[in-house]
N, CA, C, O and CB atoms as a CASP TS submission, in Angstrom:
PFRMAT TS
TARGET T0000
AUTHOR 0000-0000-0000
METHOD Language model
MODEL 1
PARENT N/A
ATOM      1  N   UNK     1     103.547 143.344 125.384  1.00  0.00           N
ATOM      2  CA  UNK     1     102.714 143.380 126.568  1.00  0.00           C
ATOM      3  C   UNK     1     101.484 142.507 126.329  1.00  0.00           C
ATOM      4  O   UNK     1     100.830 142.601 125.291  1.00  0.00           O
ATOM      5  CB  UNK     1     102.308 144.837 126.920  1.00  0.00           C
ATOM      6  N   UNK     2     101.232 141.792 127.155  1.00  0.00           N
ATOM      7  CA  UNK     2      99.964 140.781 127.019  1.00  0.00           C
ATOM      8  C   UNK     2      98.213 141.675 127.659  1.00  0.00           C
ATOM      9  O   UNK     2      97.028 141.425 127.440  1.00  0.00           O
ATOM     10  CB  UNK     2     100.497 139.113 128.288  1.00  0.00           C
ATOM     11  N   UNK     3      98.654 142.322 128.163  1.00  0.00           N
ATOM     12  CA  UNK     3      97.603 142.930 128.775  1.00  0.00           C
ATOM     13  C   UNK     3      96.954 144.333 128.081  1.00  0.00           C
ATOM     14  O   UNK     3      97.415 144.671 126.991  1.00  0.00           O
ATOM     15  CB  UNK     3      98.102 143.174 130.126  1.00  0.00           C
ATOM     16  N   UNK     4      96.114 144.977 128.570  1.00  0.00           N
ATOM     17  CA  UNK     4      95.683 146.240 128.202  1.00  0.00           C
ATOM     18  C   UNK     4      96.524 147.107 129.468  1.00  0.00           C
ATOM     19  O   UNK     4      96.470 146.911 130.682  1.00  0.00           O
ATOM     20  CB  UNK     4      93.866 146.349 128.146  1.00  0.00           C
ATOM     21  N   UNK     5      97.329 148.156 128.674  1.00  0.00           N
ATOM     22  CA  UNK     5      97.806 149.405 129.651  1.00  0.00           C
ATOM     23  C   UNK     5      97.098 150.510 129.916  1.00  0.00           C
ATOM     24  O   UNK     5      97.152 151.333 129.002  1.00  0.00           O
ATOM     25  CB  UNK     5      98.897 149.993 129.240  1.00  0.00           C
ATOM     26  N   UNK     6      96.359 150.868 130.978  1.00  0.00           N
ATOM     27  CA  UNK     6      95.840 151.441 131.614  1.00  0.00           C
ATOM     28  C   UNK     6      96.043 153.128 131.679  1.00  0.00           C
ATOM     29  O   UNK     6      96.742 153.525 132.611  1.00  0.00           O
ATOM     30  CB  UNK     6      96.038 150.761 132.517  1.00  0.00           C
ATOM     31  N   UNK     7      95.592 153.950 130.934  1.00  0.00           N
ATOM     32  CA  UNK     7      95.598 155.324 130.537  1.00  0.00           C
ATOM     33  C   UNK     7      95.800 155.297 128.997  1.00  0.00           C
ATOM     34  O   UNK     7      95.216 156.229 128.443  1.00  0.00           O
ATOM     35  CB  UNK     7      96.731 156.159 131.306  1.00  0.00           C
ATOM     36  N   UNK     8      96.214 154.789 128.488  1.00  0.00           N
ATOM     37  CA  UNK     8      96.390 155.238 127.169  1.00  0.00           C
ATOM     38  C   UNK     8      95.312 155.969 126.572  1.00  0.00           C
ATOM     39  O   UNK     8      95.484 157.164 126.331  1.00  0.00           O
ATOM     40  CB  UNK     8      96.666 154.208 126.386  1.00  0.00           C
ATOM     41  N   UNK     9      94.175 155.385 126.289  1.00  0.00           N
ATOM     42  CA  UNK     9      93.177 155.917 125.486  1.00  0.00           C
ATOM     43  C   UNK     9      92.441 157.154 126.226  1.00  0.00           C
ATOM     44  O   UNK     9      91.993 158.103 125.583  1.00  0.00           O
ATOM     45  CB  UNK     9      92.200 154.775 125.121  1.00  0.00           C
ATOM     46  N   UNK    10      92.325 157.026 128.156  1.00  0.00           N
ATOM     47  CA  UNK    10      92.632 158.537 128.532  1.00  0.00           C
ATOM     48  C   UNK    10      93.139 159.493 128.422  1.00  0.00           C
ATOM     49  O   UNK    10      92.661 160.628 128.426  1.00  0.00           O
ATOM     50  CB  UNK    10      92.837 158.749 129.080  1.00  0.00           C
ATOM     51  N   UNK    11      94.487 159.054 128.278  1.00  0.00           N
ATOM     52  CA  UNK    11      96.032 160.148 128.177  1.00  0.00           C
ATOM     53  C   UNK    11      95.232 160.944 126.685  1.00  0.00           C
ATOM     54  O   UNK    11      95.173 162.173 126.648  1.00  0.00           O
ATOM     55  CB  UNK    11      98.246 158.948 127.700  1.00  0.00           C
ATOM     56  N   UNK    12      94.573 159.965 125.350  1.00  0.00           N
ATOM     57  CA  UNK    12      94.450 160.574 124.375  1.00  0.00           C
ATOM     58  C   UNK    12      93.047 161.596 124.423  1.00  0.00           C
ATOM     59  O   UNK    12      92.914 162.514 123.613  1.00  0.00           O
ATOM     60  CB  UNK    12      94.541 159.566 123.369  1.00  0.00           C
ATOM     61  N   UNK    13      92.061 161.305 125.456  1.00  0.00           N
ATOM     62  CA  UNK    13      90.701 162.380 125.829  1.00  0.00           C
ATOM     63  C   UNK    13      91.019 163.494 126.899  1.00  0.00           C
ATOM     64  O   UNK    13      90.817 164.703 127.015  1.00  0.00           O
ATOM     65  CB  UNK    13      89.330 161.471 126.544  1.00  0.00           C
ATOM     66  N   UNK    14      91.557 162.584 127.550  1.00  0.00           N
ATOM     67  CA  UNK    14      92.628 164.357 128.572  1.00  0.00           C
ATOM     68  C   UNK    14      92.812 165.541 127.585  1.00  0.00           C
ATOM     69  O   UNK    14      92.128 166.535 127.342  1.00  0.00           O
ATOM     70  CB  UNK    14      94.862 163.998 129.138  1.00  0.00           C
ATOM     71  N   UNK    15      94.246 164.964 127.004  1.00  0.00           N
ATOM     72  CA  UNK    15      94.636 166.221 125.900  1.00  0.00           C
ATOM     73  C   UNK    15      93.882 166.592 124.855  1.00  0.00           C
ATOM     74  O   UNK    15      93.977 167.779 124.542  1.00  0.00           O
ATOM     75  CB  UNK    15      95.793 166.011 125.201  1.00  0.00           C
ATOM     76  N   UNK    16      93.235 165.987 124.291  1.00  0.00           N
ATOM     77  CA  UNK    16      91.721 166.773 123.397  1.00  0.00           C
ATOM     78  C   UNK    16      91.032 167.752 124.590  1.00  0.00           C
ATOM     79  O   UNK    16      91.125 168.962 124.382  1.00  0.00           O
ATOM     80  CB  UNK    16      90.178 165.280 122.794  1.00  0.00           C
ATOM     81  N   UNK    17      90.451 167.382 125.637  1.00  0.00           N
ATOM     82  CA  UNK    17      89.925 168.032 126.852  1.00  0.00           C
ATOM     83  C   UNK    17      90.514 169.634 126.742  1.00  0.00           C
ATOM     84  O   UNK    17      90.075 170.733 126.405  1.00  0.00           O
ATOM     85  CB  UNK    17      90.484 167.151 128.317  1.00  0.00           C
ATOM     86  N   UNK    18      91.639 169.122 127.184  1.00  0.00           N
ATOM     87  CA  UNK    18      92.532 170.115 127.720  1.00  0.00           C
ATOM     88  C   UNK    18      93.052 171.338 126.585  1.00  0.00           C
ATOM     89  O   UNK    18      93.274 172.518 126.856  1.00  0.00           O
ATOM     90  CB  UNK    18      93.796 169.265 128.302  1.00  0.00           C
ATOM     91  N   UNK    19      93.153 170.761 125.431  1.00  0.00           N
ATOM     92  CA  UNK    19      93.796 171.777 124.165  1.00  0.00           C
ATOM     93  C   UNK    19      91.651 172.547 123.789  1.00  0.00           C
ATOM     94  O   UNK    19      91.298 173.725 123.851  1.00  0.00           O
ATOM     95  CB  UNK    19      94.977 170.216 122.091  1.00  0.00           C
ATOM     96  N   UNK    20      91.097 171.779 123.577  1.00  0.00           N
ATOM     97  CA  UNK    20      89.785 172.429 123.693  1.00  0.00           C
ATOM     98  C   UNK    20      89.094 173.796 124.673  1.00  0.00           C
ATOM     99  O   UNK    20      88.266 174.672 124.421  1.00  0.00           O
ATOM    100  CB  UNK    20      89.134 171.357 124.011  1.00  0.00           C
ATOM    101  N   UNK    21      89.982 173.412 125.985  1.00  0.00           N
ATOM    102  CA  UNK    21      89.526 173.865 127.171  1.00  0.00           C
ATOM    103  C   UNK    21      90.901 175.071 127.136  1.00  0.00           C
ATOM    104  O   UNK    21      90.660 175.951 127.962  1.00  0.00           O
ATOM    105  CB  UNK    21      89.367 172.528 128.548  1.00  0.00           C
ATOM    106  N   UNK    22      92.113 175.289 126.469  1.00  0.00           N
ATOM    107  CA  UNK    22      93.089 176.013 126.318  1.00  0.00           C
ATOM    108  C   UNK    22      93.357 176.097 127.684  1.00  0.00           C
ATOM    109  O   UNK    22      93.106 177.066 128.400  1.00  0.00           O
ATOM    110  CB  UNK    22      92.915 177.178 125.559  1.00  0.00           C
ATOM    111  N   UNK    23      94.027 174.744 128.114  1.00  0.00           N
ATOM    112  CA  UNK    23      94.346 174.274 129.583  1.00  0.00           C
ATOM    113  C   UNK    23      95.910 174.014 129.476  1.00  0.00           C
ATOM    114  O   UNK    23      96.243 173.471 128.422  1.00  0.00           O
ATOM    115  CB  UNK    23      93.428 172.788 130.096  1.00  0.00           C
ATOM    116  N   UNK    24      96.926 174.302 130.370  1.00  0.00           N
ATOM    117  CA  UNK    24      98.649 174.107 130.412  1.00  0.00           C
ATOM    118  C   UNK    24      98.274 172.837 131.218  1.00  0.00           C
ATOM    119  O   UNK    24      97.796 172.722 132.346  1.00  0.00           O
ATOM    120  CB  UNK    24      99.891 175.502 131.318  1.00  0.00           C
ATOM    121  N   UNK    25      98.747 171.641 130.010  1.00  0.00           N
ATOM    122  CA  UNK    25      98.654 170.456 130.979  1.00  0.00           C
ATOM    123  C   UNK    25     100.127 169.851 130.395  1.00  0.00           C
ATOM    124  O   UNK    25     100.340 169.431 129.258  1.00  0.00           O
ATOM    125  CB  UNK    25      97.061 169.311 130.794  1.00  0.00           C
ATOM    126  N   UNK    26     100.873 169.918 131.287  1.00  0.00           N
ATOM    127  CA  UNK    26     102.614 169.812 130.423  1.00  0.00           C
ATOM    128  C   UNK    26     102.451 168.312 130.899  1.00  0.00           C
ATOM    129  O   UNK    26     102.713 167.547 129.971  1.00  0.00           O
ATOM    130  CB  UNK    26     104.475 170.964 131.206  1.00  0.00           C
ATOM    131  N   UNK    27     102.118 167.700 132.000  1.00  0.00           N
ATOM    132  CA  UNK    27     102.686 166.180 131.959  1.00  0.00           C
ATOM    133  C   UNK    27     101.668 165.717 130.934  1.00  0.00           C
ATOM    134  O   UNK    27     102.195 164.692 130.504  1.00  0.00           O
ATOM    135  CB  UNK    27     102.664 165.204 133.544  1.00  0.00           C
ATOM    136  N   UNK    28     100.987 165.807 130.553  1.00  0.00           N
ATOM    137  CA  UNK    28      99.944 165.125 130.245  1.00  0.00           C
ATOM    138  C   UNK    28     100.297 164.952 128.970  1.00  0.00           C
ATOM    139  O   UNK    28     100.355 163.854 128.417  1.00  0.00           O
ATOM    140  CB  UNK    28      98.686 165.669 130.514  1.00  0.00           C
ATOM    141  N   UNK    29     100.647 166.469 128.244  1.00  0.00           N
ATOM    142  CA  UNK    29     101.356 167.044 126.644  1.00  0.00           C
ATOM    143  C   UNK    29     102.464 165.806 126.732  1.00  0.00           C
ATOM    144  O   UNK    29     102.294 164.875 125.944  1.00  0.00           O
ATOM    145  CB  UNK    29     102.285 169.109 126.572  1.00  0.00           C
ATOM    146  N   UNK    30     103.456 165.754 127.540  1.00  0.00           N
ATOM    147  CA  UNK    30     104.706 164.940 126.865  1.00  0.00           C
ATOM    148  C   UNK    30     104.202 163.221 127.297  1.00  0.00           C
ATOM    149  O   UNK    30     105.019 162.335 127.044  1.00  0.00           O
ATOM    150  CB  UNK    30     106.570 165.524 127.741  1.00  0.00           C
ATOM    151  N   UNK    31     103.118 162.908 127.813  1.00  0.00           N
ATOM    152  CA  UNK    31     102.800 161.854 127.962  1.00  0.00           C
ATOM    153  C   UNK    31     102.167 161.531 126.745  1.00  0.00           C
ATOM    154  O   UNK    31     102.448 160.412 126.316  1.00  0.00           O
ATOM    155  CB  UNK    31     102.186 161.710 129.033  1.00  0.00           C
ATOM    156  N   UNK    32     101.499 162.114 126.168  1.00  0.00           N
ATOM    157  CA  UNK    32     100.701 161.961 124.870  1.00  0.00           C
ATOM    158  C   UNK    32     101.652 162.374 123.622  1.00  0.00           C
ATOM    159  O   UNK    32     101.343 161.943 122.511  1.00  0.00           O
ATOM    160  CB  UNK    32      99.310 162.952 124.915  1.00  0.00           C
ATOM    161  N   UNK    33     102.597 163.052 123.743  1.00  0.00           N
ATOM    162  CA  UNK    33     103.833 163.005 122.395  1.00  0.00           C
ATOM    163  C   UNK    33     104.377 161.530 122.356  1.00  0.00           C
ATOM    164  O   UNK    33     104.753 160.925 121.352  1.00  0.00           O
ATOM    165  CB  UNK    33     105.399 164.176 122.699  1.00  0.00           C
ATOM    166  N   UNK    34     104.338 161.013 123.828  1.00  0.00           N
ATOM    167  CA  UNK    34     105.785 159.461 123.824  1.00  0.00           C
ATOM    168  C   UNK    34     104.271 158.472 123.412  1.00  0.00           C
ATOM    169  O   UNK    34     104.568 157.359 122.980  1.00  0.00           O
ATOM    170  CB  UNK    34     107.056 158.763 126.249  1.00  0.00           C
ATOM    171  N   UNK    35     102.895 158.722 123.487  1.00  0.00           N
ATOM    172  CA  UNK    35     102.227 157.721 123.284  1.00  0.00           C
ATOM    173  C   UNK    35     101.606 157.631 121.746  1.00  0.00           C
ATOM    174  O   UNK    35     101.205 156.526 121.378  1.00  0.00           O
ATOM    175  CB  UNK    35     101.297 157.726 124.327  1.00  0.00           C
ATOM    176  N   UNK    36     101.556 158.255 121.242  1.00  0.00           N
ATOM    177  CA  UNK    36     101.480 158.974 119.977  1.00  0.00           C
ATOM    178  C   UNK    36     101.965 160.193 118.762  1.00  0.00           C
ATOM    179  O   UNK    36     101.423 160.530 117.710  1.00  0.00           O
ATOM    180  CB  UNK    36     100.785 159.135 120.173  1.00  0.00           C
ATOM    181  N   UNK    37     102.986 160.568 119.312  1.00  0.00           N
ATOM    182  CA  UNK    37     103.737 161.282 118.560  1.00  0.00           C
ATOM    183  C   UNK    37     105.368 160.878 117.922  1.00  0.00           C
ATOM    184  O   UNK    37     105.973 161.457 117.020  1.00  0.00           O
ATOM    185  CB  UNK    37     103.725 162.340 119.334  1.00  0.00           C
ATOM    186  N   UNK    38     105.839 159.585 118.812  1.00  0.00           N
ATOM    187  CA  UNK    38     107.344 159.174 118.582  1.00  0.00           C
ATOM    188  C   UNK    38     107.963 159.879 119.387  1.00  0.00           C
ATOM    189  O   UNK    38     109.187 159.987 119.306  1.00  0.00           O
ATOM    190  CB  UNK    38     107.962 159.348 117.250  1.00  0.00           C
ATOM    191  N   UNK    39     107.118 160.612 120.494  1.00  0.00           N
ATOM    192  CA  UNK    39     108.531 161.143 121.560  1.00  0.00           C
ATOM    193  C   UNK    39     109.354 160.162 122.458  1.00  0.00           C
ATOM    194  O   UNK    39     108.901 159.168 123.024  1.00  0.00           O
ATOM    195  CB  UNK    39     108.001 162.202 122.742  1.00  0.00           C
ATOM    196  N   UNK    40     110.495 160.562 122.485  1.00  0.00           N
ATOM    197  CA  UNK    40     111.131 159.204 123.366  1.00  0.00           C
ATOM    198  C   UNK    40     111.032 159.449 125.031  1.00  0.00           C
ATOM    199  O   UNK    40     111.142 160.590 125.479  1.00  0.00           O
ATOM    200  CB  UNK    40     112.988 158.968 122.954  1.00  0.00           C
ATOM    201  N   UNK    41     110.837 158.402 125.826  1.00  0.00           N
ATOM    202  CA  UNK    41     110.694 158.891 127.164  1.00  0.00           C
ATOM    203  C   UNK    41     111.828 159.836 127.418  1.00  0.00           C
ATOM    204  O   UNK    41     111.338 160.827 127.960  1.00  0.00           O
ATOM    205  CB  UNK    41     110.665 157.752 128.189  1.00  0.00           C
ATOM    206  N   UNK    42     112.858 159.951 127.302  1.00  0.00           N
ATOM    207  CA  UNK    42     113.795 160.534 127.927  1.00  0.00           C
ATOM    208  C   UNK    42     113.998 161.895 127.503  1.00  0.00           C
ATOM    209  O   UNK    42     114.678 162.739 128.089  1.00  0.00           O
ATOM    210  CB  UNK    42     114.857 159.824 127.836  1.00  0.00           C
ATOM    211  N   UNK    43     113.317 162.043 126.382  1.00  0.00           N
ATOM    212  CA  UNK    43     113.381 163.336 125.748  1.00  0.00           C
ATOM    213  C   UNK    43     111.888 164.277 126.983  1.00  0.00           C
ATOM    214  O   UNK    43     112.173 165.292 127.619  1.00  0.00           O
ATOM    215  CB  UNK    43     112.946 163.056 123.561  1.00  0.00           C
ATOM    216  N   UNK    44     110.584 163.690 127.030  1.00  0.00           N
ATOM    217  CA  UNK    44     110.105 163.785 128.113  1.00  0.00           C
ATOM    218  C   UNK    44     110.229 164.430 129.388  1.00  0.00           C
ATOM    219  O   UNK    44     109.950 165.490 129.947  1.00  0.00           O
ATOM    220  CB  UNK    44     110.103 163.056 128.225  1.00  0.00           C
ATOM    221  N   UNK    45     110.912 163.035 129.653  1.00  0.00           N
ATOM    222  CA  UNK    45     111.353 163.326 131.153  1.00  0.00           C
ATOM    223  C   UNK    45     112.381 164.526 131.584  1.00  0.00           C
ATOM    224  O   UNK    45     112.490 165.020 132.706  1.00  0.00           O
ATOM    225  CB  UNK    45     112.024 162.055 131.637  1.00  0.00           C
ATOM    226  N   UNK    46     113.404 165.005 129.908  1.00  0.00           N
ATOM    227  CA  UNK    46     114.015 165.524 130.652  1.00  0.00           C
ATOM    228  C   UNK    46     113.569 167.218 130.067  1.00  0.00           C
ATOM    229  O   UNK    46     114.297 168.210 130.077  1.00  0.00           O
ATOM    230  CB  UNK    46     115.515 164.888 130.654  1.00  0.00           C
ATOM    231  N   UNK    47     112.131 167.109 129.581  1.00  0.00           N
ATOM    232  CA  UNK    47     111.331 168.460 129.477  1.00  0.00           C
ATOM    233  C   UNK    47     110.505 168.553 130.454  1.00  0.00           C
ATOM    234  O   UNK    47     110.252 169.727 130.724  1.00  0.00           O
ATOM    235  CB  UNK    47     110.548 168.671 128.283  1.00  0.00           C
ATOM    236  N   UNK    48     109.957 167.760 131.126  1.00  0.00           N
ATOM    237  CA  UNK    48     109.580 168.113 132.375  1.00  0.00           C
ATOM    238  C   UNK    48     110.332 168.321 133.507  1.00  0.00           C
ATOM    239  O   UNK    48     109.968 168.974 134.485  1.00  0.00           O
ATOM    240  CB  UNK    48     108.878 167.404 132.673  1.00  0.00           C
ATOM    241  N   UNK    49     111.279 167.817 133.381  1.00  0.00           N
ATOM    242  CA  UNK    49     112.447 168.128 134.613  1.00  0.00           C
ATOM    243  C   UNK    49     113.049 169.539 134.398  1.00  0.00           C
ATOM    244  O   UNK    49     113.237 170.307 135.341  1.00  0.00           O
ATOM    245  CB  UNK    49     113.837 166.963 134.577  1.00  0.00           C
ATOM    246  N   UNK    50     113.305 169.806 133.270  1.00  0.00           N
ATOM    247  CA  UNK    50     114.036 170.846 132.841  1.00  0.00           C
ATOM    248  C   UNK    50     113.170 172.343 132.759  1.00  0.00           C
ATOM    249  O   UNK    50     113.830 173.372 132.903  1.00  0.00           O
ATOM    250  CB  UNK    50     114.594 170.375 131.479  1.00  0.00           C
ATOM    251  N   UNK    51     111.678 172.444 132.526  1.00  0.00           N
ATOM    252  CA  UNK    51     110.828 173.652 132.405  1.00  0.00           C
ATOM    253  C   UNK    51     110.518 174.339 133.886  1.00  0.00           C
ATOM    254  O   UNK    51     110.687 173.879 135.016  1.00  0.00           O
ATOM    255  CB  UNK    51     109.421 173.212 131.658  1.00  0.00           C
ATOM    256  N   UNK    52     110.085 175.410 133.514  1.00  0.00           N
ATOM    257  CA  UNK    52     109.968 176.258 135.037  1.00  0.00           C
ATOM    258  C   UNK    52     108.234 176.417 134.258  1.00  0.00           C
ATOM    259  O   UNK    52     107.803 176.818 133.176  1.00  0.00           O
ATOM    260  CB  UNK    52     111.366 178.246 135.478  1.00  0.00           C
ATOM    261  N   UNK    53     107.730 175.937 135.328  1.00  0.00           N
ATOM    262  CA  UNK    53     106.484 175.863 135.485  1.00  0.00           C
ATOM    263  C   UNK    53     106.045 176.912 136.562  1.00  0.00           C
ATOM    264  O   UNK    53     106.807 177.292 137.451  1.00  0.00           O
ATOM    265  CB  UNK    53     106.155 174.512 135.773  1.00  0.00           C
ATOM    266  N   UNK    54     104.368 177.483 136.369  1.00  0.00           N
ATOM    267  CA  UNK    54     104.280 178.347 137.298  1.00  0.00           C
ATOM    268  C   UNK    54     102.816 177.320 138.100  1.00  0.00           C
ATOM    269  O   UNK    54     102.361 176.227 137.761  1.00  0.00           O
ATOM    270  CB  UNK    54     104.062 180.144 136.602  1.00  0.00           C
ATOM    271  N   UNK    55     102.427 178.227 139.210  1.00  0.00           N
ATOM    272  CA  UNK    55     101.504 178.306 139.988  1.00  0.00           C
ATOM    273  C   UNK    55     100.403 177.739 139.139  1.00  0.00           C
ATOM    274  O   UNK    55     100.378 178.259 138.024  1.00  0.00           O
ATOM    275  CB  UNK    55     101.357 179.614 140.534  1.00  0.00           C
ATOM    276  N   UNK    56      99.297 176.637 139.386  1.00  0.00           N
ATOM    277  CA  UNK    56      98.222 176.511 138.506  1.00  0.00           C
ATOM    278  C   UNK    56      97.140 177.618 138.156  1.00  0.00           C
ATOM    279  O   UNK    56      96.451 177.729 137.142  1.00  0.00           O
ATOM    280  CB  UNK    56      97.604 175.505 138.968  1.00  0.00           C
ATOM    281  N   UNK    57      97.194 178.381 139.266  1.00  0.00           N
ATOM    282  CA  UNK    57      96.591 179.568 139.049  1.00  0.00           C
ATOM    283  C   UNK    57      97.267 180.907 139.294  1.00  0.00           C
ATOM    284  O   UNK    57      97.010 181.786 140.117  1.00  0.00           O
ATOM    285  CB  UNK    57      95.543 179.517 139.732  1.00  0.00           C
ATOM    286  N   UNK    58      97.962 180.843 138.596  1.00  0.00           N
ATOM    287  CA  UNK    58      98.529 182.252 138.421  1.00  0.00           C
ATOM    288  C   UNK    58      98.199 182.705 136.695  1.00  0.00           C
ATOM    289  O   UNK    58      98.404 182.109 135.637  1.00  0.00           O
ATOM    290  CB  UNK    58     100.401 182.203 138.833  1.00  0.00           C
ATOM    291  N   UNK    59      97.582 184.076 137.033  1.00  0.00           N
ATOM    292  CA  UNK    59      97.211 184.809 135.580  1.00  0.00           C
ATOM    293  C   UNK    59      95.681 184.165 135.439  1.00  0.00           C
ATOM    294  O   UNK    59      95.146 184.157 134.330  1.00  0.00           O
ATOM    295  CB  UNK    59      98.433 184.310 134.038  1.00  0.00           C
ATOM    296  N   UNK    60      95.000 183.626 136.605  1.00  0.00           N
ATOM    297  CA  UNK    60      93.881 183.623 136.856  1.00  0.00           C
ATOM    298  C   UNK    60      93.585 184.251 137.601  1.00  0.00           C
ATOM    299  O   UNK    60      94.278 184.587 138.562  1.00  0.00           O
ATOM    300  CB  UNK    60      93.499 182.838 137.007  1.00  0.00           C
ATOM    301  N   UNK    61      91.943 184.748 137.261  1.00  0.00           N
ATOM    302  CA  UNK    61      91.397 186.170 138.590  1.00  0.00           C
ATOM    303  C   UNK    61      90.468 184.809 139.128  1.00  0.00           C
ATOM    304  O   UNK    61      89.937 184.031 138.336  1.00  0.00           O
ATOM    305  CB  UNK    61      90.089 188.261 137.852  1.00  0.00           C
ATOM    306  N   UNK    62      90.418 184.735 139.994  1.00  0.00           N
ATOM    307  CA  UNK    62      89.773 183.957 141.163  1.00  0.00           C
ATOM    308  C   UNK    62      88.880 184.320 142.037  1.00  0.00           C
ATOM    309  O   UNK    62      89.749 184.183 142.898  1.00  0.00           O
ATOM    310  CB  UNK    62      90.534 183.599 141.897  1.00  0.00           C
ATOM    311  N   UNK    63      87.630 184.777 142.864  1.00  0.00           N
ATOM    312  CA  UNK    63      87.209 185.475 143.361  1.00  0.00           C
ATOM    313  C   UNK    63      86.424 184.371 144.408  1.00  0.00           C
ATOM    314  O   UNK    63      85.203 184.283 144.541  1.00  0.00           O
ATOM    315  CB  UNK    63      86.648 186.439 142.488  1.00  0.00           C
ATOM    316  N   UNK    64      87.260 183.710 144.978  1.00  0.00           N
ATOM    317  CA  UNK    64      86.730 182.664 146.284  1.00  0.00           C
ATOM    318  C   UNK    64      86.121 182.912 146.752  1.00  0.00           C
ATOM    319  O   UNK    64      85.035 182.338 146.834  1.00  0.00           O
ATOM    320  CB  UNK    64      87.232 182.256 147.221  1.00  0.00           C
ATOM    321  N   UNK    65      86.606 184.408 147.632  1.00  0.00           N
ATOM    322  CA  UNK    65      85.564 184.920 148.364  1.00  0.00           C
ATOM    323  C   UNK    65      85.180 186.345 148.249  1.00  0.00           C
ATOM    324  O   UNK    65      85.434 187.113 149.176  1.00  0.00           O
ATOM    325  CB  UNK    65      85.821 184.674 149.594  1.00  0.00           C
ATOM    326  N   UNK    66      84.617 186.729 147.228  1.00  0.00           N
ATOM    327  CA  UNK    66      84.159 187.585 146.924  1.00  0.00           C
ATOM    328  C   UNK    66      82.299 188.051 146.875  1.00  0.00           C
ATOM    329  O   UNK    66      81.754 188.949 146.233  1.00  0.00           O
ATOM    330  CB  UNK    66      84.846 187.504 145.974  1.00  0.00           C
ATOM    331  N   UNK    67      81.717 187.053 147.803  1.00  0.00           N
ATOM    332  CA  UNK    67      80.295 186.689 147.198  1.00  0.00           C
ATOM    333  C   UNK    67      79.729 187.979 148.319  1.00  0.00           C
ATOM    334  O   UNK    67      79.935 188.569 149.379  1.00  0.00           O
ATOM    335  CB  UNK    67      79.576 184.656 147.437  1.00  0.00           C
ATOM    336  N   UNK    68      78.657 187.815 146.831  1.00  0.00           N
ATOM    337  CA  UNK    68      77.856 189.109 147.206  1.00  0.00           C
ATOM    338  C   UNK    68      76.329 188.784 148.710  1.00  0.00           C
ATOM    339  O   UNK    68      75.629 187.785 148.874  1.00  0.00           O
ATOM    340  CB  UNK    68      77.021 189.650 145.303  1.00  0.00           C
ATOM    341  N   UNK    69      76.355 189.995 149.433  1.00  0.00           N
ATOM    342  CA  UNK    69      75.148 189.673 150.563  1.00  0.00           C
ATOM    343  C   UNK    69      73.819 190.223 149.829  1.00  0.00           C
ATOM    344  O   UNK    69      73.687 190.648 148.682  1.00  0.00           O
ATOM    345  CB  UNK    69      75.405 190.583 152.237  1.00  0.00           C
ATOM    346  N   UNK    70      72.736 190.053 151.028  1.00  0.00           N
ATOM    347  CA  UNK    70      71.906 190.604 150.042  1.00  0.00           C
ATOM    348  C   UNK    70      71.648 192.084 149.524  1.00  0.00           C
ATOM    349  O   UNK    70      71.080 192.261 148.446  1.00  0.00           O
ATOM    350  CB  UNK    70      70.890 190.218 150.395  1.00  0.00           C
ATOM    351  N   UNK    71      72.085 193.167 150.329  1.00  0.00           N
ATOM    352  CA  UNK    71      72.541 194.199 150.405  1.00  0.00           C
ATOM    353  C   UNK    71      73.511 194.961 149.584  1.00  0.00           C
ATOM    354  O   UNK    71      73.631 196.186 149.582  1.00  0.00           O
ATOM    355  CB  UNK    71      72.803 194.112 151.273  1.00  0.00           C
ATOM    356  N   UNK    72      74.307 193.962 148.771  1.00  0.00           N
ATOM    357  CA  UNK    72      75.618 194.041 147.912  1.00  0.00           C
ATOM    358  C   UNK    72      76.628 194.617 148.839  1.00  0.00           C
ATOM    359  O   UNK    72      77.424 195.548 148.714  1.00  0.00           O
ATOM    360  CB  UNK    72      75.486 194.987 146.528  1.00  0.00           C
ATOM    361  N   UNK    73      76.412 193.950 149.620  1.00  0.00           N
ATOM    362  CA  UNK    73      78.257 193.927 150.942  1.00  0.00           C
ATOM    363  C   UNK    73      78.606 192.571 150.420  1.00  0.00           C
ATOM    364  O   UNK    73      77.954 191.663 149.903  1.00  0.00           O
ATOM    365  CB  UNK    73      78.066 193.818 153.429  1.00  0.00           C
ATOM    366  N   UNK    74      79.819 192.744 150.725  1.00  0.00           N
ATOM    367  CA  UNK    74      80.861 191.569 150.778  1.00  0.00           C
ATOM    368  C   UNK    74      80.701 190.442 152.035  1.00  0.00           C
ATOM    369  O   UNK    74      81.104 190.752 153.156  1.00  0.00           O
ATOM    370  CB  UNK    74      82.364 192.278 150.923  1.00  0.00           C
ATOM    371  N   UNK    75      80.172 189.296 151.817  1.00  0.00           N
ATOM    372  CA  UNK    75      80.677 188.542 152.857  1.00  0.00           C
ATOM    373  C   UNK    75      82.149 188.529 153.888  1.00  0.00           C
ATOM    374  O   UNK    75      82.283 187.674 154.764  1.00  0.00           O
ATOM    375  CB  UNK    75      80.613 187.531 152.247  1.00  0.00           C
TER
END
């Protein structure tokens, strides 16, 4: 390649980010095995195709709208 490819050295601060932050970042994980680990794309592609992934927030408590008035009622 003659050029600079564009994510690489992201792909490698994402997943520091993310393993720091104890974040499920699966594309990101097998993007950073094929860019630095010797994973082969196809081995990859066919772990992301193949996993059952859930909801990004599921097994998170979330409380959108839970905010307090001044009274301590619920909006």
């Amino acid at each position: 390649m003659d050029g600079v490819a564009e994510g690489i050295t992201t792909t490698a601060a994402v997943w520091d980010q993310a393993r720091k932050l104890n974040l499920e970042m699966p594309i990101t994980q097998r993007i950073y095995q094929v860019l630095y680990c010797d994973a082969t794309v196809e081995d990859a592609i066919a772990e992301i195709l193949g996993a059952c992934y859930k909801h990004e927030l599921a097994g998170k408590r979330w409380k959108l709208f839970s905010f307090q008035g001044k009274r301590g009622r619920s909006l």
